[in-house]
Phi, psi and omega in degrees: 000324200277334199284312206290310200314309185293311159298328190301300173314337196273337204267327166300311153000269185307324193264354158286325185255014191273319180287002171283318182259005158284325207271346166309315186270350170248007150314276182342246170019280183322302182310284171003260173336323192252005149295304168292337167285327169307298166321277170336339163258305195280339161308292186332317178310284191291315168316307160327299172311302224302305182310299174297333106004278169335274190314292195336302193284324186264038174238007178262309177274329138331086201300156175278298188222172195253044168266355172281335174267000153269324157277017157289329198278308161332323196257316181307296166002290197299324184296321194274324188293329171248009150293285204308332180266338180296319208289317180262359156272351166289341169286280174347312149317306166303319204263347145282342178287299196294338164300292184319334191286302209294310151302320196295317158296274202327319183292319162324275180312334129346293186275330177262035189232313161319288152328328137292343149306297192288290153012269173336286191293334169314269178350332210253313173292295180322298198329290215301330190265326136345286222288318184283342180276291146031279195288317192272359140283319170315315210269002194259338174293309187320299166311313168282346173297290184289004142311306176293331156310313176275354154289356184264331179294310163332233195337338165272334160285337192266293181325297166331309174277031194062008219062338209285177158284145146353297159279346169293335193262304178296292160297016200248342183305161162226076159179154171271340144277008166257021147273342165282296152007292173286325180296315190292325187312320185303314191309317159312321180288325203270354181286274146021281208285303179332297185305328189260037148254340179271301154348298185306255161005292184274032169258315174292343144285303158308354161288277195304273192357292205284357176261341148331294160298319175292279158276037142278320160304325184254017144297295189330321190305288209282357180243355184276267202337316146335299175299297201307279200299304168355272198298006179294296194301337190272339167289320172260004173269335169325273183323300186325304168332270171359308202269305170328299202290316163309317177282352181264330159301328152293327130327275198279042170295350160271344147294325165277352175300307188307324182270340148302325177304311189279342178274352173275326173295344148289337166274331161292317163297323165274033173245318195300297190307320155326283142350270213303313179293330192286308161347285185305314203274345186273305180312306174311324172301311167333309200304302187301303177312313168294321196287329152322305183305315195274328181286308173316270178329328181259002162263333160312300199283034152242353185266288167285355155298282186357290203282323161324307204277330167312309189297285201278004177269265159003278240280319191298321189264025174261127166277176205280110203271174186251191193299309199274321176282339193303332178291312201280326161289354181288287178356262209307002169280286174317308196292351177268331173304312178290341173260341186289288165352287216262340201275317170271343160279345163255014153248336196293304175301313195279286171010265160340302193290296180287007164252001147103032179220196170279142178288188192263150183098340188254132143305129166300138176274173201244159200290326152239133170345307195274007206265358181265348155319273189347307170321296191286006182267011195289131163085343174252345178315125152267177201321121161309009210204147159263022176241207190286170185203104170226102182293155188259317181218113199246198228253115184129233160270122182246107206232117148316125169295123197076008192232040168341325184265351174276149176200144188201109169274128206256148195276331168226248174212168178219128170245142189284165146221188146326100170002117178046057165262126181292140155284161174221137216273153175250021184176111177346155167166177172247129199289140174250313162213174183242117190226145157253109153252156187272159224004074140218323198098217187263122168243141220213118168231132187243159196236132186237045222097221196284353198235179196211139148221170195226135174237141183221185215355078204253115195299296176245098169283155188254334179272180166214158169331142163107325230251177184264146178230171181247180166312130194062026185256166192276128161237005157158172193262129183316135158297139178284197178271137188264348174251015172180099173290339164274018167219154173264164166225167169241153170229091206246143199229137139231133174253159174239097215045249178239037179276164172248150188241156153244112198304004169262012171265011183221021166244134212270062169249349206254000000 
């Protein structure tokens, strides 16, 4: 009974208390729930900002169309074209301020060789204008000496005579050989005045003469000083100049590094090529010189079989001969050996002659004419070019002034000339080879022997390899200048085999 009592109550219990505790557990629940929608939306929220973010950057970096991505492309474009024209007028720049340099020196050594000239002659003038004030005090004591003996002589004679005349003085004698005496006496005295008035005279010309000569020297004096502080003046604006041009090359020092590094990798690559051809052609000579050498020797040892086999042909049909033919046959022996001699040197030569080579016996002859020449032409050689020749750049290891570390060994020289200027060869030869290199143009070598000269940046050649040329002949027209179209330039080279020469020691310019 107590167990039913005790359910019943619990289950009223439970059913008194119930509506308090669902809707409290479904509060909970709910919050939950709308807690969780909260997230879940401010997640969704921010995914949305990230998104809307997104699009926002790809529509900033994204072209919208594509004519916008074709002018971006135009301008980067437009950008490289003009990096690319700056690059090349600085290298243009560099390599006229390295012309200008180059003239500034020569011209520099020009003007101080003037100046030293003048120097000299000044110096010369001085002596010379020393010497004559000098001669011309001596000749001015001298003139008064002898004035003065002959005013003494005068006046010692008018005592003697008296005063009287002449004829008075002779008759005034008193004998007649002291009239002879006074006649001969006179006659000396008046020979005497002749000389030393005529002495007198040419001293006083030789006086003007030397004073004449004194002021022409110092005229000569006073137009050298002149020319000199000119050319002073002409010196130092050269050098002002100079420094101008150095200091604009120092600006722009990564274009002038740059461009010496490729132009010495361009004289060095025409340098290889030189070698190399000069190499090829001594060997071929070699070649040649030996299979000569060797051809001379096989006509010798063919020759002297001959003549063995001739020798033992005789011996078999000649009978045992007598006392009288042994003599007569010695005789005709010697005389046949001396026309037999003369007889192979003169078959030996038309041999030769019709075969276009040296007879036996003969040292070969060298292959071109001029090359025993060639030597004796040092200092005398003319000009490569038919226009002007002003070097720009000279021959050897080069250092800039203030710029010790730039440095460019140039294998010969480069001269500015004229505008459609020819190269011109400076000495018979034969061409050896025809080359396009990059910055020489057309380079053209003729070979003279042992000397070879390079003509380089040469636009249109007129020669080709084989062919022969004379002193002066046009071997093509000069490339203009790519930073001054109003002048061409050259580039001239002489080697000795494979020495490189410095071609101004064998050009007739100074």
């Amino acid at each position: 009974m107590k167990k039913v009592l005790y359910k019943t109550l619990l289950a009223v219990l439970i059913v008194a208390f119930m509506p308090a505790i669902i809707p409290s557990s479904s509060h909970d629940i709910f919050a939950q729930k709308k807690t969780t929608n909260q997230k879940q939306k401010k997640t969704q929220t921010k995914s949305n900002a990230r998104q809307v973010q997104n699009n926002r950057t790809r529509k900033v970096t994204t072209p919208k169309t594509s004519d916008e991505a074709r002018k971006r492309k135009e301008a980067a474009e437009k950008e490289i074209k003009l990096t690319q024209e700056q690059i090349r007028q600085n290298d243009l720049n560099v390599k006229k301020g390295l012309s200008e340099l180059g003239k500034l020196q020569g011209d520099i050594e020009s003007t101080q060789g003037k100046i030293n000239d003048l120097t000299t002659k000044l110096n010369g003038i001085n002596n010379n204008i020393n010497s004559l004030e000098t001669g011309i005090a001596n000749s001015e004591k001298e003139l008064e000496r002898l004035r003065d003996e002959y005013l003494k002589a005068i006046k010692k004679m008018r005592v003697s005579k008296k005063n009287n005349s002449d004829l008075a003085f002779i008759f005034s004698s008193g004998s007649f050989n002291q009239a002879i005496r006074r006649i001969r006496y006179l006659k000396e005295f008046s020979t005497w005045r002749e000389g030393q008035s005529g002495e007198i005279q040419a001293k006083l010309t030789d006086l003007q003469n030397e004073k004449d000569a004194l002021a022409k020297a110092k005229e000569e004096e006073t137009n050298a000083l002149s020319l000199q502080q000119k050319n002073q003046s002409e010196l130092e604006s050269q050098y002002k100049r100079q420094e101008e041009v150095v200091a604009e090359l120092k600006k722009n020092g990564t274009a002038l590094a740059s461009h010496l590094k490729k132009k010495q990798e361009e004289a060095n690559e025409l340098n290889n090529m030189i070698s190399k051809l000069i190499a090829e052609e001594q060997r071929k000579s070699e070649l040649e010189r030996q299979a000569e050498l060797e051809r001379q020797a096989k006509l010798e040892q063919e020759a002297r079989e001959r003549e063995l086999a001739q020798a033992r042909e005789e011996k078999k049909v000649d009978k045992k001969p007598s006392q009288e033919q042994i003599k007569a046959d010695k005789n005709n022996s010697k005389s046949n050996k001396t026309s037999t001699a003369s007889n192979k040197k003169e078959s030996g030569g038309d041999y030769a002659q019709a075969r276009k080579r040296a007879p036996r016996n003969t040292p070969a002859q060298p292959a071109a004419a001029s090359t025993s020449n060639f030597s004796d032409m040092k200092g005398h050689l003319p000009s490569p070019t038919s226009g002007s020749f002003k070097v720009t750049s000279r021959f050897g290891r080069q250092t800039l002034p203030d710029l010790p570390d730039v440095v460019y060994d140039n294998p010969g020289i480069d001269a500015e000339t004229d505008a459609g200027s020819t190269a011109k060869a400076v000495f018979s030869g034969k061409v050896s080879g025809v080359y396009l290199l990059p910055g020489y143009n057309t380079v053209i070598i003729v070979s003279h022997g042992d000397y070879y000269t390079v003509y380089g940046n040469i636009q249109t050649p007129t020669v080709k390899t084989g062919d022969k040329v004379e002193i002066g002949q046009n071997l093509g027209t000069l490339a203009p200048n790519e930073e001054d179209n109003g002048h061409s330039s050259i580039h001239f080279e002489v080697w000795k085999n494979r020495d490189k020469l410095n071609p101004l020691d064998w050009l007739a310019l100074r």
